[in-house]
Backbone as XML, in Angstrom:
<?xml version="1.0"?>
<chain id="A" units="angstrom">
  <residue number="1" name="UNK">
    <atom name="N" x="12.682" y="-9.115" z="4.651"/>
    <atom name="CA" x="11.719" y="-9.699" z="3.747"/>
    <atom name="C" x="11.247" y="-8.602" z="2.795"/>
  </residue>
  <residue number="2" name="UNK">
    <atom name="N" x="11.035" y="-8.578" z="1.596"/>
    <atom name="CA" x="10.516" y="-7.527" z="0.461"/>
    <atom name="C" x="9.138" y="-8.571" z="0.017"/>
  </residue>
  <residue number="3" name="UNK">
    <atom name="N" x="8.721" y="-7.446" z="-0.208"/>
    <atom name="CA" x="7.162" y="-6.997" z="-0.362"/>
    <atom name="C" x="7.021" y="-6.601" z="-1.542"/>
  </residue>
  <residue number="4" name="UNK">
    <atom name="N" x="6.668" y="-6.993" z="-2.705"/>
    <atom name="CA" x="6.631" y="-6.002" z="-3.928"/>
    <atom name="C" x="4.879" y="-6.215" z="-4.428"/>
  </residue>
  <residue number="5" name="UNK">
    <atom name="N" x="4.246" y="-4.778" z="-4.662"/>
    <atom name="CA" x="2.963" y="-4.584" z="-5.234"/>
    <atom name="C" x="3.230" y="-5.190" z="-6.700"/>
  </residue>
  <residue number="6" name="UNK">
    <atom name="N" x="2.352" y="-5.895" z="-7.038"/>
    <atom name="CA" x="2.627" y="-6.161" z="-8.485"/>
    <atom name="C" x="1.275" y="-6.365" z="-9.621"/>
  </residue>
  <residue number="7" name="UNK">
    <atom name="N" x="1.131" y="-5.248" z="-9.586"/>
    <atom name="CA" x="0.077" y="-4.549" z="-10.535"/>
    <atom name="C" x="0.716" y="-3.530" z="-11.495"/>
  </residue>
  <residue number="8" name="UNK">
    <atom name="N" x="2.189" y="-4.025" z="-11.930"/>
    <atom name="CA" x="2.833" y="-2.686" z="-13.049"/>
    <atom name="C" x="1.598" y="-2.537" z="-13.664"/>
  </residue>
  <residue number="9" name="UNK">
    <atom name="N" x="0.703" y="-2.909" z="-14.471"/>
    <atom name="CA" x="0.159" y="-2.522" z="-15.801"/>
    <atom name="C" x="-0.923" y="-1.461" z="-15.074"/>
  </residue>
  <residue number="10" name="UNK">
    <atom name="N" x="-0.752" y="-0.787" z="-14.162"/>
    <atom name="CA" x="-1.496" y="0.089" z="-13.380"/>
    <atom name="C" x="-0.959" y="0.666" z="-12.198"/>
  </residue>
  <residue number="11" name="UNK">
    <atom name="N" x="0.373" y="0.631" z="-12.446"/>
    <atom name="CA" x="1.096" y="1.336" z="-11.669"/>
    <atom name="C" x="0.992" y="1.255" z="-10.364"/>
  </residue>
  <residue number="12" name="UNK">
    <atom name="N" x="0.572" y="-0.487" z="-10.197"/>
    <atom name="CA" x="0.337" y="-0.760" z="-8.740"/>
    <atom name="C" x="-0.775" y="-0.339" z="-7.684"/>
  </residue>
  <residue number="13" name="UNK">
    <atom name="N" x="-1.777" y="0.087" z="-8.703"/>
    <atom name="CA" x="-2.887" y="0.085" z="-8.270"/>
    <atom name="C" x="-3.570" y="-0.131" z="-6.766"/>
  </residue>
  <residue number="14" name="UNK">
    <atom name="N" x="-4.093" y="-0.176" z="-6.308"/>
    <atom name="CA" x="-4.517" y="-0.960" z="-5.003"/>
    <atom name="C" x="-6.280" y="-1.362" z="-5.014"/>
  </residue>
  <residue number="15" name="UNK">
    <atom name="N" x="-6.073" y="-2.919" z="-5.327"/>
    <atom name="CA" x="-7.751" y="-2.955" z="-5.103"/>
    <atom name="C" x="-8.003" y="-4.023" z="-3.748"/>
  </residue>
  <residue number="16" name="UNK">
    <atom name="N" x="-9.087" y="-4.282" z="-3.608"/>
    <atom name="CA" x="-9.049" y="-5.232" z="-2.370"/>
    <atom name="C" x="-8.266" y="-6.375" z="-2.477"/>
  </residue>
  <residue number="17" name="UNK">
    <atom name="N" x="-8.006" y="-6.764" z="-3.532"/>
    <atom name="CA" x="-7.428" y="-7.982" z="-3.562"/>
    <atom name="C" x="-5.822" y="-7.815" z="-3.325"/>
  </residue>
  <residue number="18" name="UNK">
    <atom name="N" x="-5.236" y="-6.910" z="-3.645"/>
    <atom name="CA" x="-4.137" y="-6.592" z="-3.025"/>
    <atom name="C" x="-3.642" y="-5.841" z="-2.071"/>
  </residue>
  <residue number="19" name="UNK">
    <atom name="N" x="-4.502" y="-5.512" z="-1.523"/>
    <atom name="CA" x="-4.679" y="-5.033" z="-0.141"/>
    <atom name="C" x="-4.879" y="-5.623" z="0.932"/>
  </residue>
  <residue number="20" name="UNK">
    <atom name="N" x="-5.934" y="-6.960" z="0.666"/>
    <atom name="CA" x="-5.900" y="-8.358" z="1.556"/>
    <atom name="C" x="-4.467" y="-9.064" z="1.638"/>
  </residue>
  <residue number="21" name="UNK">
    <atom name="N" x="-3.929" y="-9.204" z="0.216"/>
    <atom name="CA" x="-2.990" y="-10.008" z="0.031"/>
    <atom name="C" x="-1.505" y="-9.553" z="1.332"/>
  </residue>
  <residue number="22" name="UNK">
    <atom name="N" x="-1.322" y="-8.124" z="0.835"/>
    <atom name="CA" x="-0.315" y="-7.627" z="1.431"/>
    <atom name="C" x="-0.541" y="-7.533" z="3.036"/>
  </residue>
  <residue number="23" name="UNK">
    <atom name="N" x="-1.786" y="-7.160" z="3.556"/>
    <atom name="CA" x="-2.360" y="-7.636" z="5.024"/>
    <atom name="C" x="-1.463" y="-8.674" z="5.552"/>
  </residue>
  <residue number="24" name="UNK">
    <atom name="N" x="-1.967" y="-10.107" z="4.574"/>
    <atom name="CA" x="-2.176" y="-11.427" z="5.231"/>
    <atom name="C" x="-0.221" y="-11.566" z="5.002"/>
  </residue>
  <residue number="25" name="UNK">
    <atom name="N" x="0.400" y="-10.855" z="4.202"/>
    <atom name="CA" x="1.934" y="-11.288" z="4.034"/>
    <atom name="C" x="2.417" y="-10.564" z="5.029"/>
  </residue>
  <residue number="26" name="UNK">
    <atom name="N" x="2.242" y="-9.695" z="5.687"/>
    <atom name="CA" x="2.397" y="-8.914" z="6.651"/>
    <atom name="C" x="2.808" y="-9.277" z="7.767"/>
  </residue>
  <residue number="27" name="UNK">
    <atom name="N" x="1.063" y="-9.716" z="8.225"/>
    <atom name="CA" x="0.488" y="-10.800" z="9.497"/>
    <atom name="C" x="1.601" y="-11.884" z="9.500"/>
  </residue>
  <residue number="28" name="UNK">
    <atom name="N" x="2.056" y="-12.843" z="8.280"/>
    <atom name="CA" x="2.805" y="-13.456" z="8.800"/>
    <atom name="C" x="4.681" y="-13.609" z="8.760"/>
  </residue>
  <residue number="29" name="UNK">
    <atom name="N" x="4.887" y="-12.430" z="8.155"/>
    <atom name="CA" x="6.072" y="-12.232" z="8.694"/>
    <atom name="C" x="6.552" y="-11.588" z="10.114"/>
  </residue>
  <residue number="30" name="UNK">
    <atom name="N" x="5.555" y="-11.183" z="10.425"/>
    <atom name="CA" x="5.098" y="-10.476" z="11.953"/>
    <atom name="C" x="5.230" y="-11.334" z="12.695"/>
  </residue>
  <residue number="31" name="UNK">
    <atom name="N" x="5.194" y="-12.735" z="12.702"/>
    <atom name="CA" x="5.073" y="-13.795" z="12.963"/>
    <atom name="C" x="6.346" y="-14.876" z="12.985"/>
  </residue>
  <residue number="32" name="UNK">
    <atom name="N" x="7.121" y="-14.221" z="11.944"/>
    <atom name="CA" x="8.409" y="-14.881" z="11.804"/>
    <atom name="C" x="9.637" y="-14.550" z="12.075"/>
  </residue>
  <residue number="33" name="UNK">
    <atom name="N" x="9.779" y="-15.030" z="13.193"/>
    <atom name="CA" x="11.268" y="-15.078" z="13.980"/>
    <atom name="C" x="12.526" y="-14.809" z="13.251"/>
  </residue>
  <residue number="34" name="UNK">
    <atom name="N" x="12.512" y="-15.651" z="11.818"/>
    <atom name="CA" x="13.879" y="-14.914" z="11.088"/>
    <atom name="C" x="13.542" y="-14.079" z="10.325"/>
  </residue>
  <residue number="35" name="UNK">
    <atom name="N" x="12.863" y="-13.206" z="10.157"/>
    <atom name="CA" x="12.684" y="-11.951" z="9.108"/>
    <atom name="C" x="13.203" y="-11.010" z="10.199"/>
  </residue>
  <residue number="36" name="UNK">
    <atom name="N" x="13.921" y="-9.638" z="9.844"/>
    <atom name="CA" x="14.235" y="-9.159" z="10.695"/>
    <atom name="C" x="13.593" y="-7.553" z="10.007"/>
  </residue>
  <residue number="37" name="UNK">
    <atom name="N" x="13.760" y="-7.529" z="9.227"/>
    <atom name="CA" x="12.566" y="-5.922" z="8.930"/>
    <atom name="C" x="11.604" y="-6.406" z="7.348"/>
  </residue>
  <residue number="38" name="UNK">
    <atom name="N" x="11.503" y="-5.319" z="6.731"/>
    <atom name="CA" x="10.440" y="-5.811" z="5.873"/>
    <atom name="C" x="10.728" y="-4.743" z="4.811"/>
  </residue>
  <residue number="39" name="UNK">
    <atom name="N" x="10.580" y="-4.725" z="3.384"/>
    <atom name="CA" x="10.898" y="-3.779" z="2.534"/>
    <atom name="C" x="9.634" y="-4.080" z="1.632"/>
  </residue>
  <residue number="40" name="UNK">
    <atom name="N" x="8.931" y="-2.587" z="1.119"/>
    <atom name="CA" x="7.740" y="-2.979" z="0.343"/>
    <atom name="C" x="7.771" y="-2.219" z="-0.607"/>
  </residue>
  <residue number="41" name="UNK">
    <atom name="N" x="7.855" y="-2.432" z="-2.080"/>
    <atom name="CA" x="8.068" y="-1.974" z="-3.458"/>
    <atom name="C" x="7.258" y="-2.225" z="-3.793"/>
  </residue>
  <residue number="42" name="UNK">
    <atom name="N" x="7.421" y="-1.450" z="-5.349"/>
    <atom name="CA" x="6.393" y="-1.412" z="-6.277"/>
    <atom name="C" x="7.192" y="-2.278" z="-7.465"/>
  </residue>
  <residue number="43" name="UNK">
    <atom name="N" x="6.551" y="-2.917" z="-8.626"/>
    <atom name="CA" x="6.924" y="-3.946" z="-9.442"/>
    <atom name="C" x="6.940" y="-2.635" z="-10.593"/>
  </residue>
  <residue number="44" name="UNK">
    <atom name="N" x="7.917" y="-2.789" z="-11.645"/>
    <atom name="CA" x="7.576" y="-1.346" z="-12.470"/>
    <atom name="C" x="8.233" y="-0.112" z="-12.336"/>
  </residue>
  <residue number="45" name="UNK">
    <atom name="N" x="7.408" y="0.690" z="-13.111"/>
    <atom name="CA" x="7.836" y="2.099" z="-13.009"/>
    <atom name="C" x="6.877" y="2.958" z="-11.617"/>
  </residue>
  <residue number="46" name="UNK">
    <atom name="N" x="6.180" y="2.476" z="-11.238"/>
    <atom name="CA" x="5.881" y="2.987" z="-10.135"/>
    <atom name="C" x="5.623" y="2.730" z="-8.421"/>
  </residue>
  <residue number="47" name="UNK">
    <atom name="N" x="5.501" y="2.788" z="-7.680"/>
    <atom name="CA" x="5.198" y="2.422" z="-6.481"/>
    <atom name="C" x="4.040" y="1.879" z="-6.375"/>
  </residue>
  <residue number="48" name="UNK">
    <atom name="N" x="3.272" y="2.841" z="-6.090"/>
    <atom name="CA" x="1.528" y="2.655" z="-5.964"/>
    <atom name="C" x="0.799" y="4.336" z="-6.279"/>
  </residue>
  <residue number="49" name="UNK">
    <atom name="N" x="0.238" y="3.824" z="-7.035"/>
    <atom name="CA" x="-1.093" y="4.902" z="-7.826"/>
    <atom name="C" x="-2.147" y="5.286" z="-6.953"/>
  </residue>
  <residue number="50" name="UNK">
    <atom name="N" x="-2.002" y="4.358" z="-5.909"/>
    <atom name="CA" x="-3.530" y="4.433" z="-5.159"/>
    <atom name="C" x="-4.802" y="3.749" z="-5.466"/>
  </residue>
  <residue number="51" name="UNK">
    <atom name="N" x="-6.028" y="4.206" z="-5.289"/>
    <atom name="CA" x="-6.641" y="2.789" z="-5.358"/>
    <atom name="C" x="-7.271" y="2.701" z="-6.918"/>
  </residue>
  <residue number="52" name="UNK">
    <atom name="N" x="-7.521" y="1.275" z="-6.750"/>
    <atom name="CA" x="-8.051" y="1.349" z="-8.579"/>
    <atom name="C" x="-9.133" y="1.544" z="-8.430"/>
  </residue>
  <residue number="53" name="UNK">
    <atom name="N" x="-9.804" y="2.329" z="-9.480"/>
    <atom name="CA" x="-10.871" y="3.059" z="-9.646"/>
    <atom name="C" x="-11.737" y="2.384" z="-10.458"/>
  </residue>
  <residue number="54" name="UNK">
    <atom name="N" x="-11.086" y="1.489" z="-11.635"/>
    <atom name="CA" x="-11.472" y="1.243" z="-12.713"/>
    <atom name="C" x="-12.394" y="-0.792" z="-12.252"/>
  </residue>
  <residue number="55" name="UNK">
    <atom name="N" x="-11.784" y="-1.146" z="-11.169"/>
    <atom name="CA" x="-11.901" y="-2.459" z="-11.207"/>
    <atom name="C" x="-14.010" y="-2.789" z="-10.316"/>
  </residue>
  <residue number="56" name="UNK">
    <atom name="N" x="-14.169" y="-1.767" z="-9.941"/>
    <atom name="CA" x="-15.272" y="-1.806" z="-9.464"/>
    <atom name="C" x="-15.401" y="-2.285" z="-7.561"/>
  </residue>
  <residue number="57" name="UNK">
    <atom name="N" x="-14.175" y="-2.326" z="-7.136"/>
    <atom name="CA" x="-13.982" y="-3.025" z="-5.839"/>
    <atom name="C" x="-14.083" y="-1.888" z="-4.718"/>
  </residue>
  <residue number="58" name="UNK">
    <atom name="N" x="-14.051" y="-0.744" z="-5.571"/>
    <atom name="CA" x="-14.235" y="0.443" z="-4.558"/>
    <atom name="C" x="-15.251" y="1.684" z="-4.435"/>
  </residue>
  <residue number="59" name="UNK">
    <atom name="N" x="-16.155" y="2.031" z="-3.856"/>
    <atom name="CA" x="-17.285" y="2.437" z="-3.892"/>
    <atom name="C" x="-16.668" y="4.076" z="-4.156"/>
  </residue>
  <residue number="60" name="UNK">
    <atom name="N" x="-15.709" y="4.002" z="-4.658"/>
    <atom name="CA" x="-15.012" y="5.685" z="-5.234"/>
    <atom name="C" x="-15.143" y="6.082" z="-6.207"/>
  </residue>
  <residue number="61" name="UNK">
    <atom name="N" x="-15.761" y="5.779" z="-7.319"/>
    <atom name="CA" x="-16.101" y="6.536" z="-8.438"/>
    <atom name="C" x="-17.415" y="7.843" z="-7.817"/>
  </residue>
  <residue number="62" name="UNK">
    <atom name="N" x="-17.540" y="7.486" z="-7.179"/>
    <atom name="CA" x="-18.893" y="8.834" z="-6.645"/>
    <atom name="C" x="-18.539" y="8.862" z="-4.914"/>
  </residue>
  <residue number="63" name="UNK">
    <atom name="N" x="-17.137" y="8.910" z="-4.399"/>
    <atom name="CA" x="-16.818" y="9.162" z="-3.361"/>
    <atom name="C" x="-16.759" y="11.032" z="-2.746"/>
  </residue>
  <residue number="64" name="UNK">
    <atom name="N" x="-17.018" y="12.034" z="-3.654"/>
    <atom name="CA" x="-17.280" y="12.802" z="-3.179"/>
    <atom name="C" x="-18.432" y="12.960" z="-2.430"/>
  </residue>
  <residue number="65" name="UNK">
    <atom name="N" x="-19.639" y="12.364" z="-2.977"/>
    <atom name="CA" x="-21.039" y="12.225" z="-2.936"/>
    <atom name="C" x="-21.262" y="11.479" z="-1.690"/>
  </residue>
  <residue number="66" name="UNK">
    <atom name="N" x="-20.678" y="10.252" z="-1.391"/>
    <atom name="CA" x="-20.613" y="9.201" z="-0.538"/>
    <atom name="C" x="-20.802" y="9.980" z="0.815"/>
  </residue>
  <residue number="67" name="UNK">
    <atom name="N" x="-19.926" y="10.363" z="0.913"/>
    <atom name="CA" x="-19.999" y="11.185" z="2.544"/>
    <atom name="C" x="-19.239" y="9.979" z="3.308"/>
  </residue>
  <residue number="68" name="UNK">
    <atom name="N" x="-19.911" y="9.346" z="4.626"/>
    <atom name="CA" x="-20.036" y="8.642" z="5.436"/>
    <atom name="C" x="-19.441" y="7.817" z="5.121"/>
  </residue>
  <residue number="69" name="UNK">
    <atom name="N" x="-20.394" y="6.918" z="3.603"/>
    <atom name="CA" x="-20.300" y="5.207" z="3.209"/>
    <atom name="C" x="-19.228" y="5.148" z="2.636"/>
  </residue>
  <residue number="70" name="UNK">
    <atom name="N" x="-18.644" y="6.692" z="2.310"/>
    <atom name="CA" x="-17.245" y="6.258" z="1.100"/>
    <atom name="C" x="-15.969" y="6.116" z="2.633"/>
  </residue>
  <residue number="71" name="UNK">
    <atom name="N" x="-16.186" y="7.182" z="3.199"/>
    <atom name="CA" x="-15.298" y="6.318" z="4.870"/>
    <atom name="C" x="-15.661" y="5.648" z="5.447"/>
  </residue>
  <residue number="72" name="UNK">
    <atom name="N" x="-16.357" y="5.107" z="5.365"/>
    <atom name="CA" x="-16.755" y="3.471" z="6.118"/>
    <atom name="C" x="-16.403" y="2.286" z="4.603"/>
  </residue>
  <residue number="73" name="UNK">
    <atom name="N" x="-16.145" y="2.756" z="3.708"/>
    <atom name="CA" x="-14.815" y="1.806" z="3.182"/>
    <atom name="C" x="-13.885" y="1.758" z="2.700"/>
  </residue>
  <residue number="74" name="UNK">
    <atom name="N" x="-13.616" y="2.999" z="3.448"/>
    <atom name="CA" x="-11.718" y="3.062" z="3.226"/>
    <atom name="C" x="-11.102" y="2.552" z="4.971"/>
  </residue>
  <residue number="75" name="UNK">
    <atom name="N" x="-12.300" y="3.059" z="5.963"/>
    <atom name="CA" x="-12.294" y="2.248" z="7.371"/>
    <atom name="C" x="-11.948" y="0.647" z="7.009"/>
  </residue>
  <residue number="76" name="UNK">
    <atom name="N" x="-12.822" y="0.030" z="6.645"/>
    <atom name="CA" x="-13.094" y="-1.392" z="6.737"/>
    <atom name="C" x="-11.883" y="-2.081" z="5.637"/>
  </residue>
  <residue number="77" name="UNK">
    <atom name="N" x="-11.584" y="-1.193" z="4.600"/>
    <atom name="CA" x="-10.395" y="-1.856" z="3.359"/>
    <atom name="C" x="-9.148" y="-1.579" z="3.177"/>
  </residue>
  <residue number="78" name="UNK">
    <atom name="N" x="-8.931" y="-0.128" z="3.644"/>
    <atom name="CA" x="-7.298" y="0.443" z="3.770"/>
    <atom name="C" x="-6.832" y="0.707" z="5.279"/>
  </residue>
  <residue number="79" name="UNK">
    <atom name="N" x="-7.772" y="0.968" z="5.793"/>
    <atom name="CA" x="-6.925" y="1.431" z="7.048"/>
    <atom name="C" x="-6.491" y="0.622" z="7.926"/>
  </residue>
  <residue number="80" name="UNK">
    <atom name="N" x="-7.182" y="-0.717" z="8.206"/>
    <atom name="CA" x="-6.776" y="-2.115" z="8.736"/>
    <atom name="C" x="-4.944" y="-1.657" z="8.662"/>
  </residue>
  <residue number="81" name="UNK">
    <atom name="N" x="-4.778" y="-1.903" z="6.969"/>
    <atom name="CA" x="-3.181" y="-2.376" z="6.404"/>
    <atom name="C" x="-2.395" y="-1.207" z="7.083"/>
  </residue>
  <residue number="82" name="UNK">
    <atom name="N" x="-2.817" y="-0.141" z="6.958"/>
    <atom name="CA" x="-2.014" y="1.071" z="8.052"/>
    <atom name="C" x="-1.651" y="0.627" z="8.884"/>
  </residue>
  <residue number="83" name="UNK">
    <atom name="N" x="-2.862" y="0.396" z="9.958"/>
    <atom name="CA" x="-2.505" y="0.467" z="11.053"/>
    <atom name="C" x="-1.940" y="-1.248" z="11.229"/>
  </residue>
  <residue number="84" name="UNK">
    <atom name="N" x="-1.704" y="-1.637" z="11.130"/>
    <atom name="CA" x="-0.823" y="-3.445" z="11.113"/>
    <atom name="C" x="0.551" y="-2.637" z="10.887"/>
  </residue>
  <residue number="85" name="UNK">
    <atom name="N" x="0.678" y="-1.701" z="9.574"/>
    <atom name="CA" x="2.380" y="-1.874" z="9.374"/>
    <atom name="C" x="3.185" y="-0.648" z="10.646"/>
  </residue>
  <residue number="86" name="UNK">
    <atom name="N" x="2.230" y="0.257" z="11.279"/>
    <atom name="CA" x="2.313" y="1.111" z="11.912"/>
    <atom name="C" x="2.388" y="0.415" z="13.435"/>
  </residue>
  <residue number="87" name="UNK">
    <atom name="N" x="1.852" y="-0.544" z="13.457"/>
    <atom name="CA" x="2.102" y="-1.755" z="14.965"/>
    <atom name="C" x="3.136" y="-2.835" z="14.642"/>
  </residue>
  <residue number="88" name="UNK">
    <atom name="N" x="3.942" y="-3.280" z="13.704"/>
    <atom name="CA" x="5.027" y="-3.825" z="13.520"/>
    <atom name="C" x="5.714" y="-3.875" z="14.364"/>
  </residue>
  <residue number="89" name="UNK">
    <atom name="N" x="6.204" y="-4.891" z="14.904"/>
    <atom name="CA" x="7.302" y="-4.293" z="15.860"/>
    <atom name="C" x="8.576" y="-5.010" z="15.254"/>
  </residue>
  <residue number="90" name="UNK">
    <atom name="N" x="8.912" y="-4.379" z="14.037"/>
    <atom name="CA" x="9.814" y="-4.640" z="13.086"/>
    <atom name="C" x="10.001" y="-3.288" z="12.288"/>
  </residue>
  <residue number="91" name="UNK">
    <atom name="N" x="11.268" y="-3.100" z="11.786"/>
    <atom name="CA" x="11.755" y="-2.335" z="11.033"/>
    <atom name="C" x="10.790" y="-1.957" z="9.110"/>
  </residue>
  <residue number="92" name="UNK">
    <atom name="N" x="10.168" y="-1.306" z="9.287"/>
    <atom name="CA" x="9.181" y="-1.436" z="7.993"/>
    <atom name="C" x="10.166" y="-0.332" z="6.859"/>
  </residue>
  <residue number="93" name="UNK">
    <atom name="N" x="10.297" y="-0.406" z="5.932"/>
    <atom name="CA" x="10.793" y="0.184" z="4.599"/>
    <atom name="C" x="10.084" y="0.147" z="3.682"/>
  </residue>
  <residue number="94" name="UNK">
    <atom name="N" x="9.395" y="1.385" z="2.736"/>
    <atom name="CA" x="9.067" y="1.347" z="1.778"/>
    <atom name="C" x="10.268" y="2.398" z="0.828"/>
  </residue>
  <residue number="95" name="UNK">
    <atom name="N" x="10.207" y="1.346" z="-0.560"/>
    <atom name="CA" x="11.355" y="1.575" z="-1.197"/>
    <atom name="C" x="10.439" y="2.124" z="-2.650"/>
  </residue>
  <residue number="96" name="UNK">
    <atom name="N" x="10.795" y="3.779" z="-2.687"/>
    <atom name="CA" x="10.138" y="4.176" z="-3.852"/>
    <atom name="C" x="10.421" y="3.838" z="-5.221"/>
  </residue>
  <residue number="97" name="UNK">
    <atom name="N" x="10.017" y="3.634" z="-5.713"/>
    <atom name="CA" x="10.803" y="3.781" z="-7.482"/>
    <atom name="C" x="9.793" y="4.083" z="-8.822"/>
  </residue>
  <residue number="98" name="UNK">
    <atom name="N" x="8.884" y="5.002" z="-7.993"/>
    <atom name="CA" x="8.143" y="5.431" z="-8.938"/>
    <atom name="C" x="7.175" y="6.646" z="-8.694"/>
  </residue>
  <residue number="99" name="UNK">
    <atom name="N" x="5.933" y="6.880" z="-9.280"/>
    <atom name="CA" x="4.873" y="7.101" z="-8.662"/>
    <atom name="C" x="4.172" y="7.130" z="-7.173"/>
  </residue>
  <residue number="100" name="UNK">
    <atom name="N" x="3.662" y="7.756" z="-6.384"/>
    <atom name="CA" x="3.313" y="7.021" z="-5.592"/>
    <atom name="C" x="1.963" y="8.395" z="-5.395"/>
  </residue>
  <residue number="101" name="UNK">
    <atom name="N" x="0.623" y="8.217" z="-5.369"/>
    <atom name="CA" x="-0.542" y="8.817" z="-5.704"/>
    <atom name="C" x="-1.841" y="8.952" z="-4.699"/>
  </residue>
  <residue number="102" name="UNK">
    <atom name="N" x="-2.388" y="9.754" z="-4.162"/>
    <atom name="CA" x="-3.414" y="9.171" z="-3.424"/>
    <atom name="C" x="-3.369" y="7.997" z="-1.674"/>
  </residue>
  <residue number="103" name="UNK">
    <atom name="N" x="-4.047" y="6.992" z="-2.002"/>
    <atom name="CA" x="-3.870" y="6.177" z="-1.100"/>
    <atom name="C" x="-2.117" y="5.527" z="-0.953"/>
  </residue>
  <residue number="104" name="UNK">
    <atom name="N" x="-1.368" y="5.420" z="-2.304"/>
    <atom name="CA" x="-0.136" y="5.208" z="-2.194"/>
    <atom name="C" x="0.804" y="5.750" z="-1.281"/>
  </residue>
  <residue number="105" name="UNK">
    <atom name="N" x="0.348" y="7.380" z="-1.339"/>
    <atom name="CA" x="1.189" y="8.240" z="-0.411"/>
    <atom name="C" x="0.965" y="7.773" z="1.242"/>
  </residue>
  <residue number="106" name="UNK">
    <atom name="N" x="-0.219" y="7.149" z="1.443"/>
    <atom name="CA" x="-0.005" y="7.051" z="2.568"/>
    <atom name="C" x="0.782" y="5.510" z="2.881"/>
  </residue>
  <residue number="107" name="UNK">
    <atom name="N" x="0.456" y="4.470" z="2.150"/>
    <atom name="CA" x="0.677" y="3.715" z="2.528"/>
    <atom name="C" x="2.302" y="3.858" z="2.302"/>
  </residue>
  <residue number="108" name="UNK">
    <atom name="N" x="3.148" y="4.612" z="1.634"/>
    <atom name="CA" x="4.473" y="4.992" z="1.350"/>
    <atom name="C" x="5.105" y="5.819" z="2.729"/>
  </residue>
  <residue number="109" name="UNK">
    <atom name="N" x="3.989" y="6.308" z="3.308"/>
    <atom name="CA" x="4.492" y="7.052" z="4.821"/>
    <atom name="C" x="3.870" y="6.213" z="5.690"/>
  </residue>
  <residue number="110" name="UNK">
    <atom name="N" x="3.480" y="5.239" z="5.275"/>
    <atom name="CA" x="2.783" y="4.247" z="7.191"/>
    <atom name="C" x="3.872" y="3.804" z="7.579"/>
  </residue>
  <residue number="111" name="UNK">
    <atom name="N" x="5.173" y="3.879" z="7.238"/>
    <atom name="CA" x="6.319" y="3.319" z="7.215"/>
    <atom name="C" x="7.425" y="3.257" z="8.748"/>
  </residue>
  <residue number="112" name="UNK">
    <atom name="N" x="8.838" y="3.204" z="8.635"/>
    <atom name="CA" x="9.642" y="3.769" z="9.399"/>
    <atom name="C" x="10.542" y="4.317" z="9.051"/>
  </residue>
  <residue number="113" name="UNK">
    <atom name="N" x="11.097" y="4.115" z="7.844"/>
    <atom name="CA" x="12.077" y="4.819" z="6.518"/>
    <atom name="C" x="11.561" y="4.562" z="5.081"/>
  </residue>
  <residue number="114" name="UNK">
    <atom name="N" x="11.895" y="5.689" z="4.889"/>
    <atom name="CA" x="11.088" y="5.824" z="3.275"/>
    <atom name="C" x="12.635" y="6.167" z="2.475"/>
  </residue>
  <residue number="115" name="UNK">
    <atom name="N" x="12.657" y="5.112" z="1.191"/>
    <atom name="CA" x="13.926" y="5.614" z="0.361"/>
    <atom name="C" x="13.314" y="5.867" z="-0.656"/>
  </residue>
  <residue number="116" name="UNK">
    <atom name="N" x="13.594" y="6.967" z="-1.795"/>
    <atom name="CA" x="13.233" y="6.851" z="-2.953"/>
    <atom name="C" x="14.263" y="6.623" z="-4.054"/>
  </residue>
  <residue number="117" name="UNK">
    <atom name="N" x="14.256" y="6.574" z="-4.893"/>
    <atom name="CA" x="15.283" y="6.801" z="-5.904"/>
    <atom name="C" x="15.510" y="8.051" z="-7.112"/>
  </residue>
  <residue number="118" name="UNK">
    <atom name="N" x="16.618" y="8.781" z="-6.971"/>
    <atom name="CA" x="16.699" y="9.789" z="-7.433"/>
    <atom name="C" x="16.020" y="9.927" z="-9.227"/>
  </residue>
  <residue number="119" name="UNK">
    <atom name="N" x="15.728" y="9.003" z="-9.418"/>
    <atom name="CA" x="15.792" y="8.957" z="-10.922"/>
    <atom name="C" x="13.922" y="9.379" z="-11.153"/>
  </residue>
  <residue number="120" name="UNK">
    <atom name="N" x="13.317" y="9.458" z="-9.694"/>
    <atom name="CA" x="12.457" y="9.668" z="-10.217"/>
    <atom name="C" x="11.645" y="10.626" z="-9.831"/>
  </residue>
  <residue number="121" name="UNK">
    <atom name="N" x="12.623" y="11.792" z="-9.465"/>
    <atom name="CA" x="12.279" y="13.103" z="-8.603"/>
    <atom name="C" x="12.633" y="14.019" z="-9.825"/>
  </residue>
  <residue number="122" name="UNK">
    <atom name="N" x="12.965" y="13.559" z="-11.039"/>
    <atom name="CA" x="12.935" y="14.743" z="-12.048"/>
    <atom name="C" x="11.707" y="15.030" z="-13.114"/>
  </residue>
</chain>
């Protein structure tokens, strides 16, 4: 089953809303007897940028400052999706083809094989 982030016009950004989304597509291929692994791309020239900054969904524009409250919501909004693709008990692939920044990098290594494509290591 493929997975593609599709926020090109932000390089795949990650705000809650696609972070729920990809959760809940997750949950139910996890669920489905004929999927046999899972491949998760980026739409575009990049993978994932990490989280969007700009959309207001993330208490990170003053996350240095935050301390505590800025990890108690990356606890409660990103790390859920980690740890789900990291309990898979399916073959997980993330397939690079771009960018990948910040929160991207991890969610690009929560993986079990990581491919990238050469075209974009220069």
């Amino acid at each position: 089953m493929m997975l593609t982030l599709n926020r090109p016009g932000v390089l795949n950004a990650m705000n809650r809303e696609l972070i729920t989304e990809l959760y809940e597509a997750l949950k139910e291929i996890e669920k489905d007897e004929t999927s046999r692994a899972i491949i998760i791309t980026g739409a575009g020239s990049g993978f994932c940028s990490g989280a969007d900054l700009t959309d207001g969904s993330w208490a990170s524009e003053k996350a240095m400052s935050l301390g505590q409250s800025g990890a108690n919501s990356m606890e409660v909004a990103f790390n859920p999706l980690i740890r789900l693709i990291t309990s898979i008990d399916k073959p997980v692939v993330t397939a690079i083809n771009g960018i990948a920044a910040g929160g991207g990098v991890g969610l690009a290594l929560s993986r079990d094989l990581v491919v990238a494509s050469e075209l974009f290591l220069t």
